[in-house]
C-alpha positions in Angstrom: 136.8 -136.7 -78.7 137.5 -134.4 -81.9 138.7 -130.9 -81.6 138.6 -128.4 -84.4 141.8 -126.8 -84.4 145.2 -126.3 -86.1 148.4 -128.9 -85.3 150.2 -126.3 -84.3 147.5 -125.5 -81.1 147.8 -129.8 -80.8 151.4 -129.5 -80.6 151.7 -126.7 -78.0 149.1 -128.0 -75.4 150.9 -131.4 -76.0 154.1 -130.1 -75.3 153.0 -128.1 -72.5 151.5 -131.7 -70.7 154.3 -133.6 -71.7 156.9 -130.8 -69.8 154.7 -131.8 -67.0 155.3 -134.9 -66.8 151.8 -135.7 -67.2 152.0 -136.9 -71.1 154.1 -138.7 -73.7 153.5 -137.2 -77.1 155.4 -138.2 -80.3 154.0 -138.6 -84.2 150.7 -138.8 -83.2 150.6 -140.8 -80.4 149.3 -139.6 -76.9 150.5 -141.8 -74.1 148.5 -140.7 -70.6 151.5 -140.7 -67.3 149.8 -139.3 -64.8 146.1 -139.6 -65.5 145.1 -137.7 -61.9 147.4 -134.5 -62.4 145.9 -134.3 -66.0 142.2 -134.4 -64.5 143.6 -131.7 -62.4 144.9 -129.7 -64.9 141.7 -129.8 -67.0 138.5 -127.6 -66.8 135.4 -128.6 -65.0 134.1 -129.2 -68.4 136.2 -132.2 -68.9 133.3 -134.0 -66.6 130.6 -132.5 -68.8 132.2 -133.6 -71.7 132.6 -137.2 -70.2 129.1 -137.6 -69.2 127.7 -136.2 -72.7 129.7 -138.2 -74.5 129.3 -141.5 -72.4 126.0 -140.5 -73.2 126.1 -140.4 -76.6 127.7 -143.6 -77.2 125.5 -145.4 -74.5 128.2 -148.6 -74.0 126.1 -151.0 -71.8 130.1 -152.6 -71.2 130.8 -149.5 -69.3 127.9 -149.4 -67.0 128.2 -149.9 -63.1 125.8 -153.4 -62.7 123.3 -152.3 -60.0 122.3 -154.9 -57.7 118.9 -156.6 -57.7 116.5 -156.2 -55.7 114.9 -159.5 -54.1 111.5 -160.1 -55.1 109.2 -162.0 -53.2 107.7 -164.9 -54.6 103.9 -165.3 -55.3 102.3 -168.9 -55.1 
């Protein structure tokens, strides 16, 4: 997900996740530590968010398979 906003808002909210212990941040490069505490720590939009875009990029990959229902067999 993009956000519009200034490196210097990226780099605080980074820092402030990585003194947490919840993230790695260096040059760039986001690595997730504790993926629970940071779902936590995030709004109640972060599920919103998820959904929409899930939505938006419909990846059949990521779908739960839903069992079949048996059909009965005409003859």
């Amino acid at each position: 997900m993009m956000l519009g906003v200034q490196r210097t808002g990226v780099s605080a909210a980074a820092g402030g996740l990585q003194r947490a212990g919840l993230i790695r941040y260096r040059r760039g490069v986001v690595t997730i530590l504790d993926r629970r505490g940071l779902r936590q720590r995030a709004c109640e939009c972060y599920g919103l968010s998820k959904r929409e875009f899930d939505r938006l990029l419909d990846d059949p990959s990521r779908r739960e398979v839903q069992p079949r229902k048996a059909r009965s067999a005409r003859v």
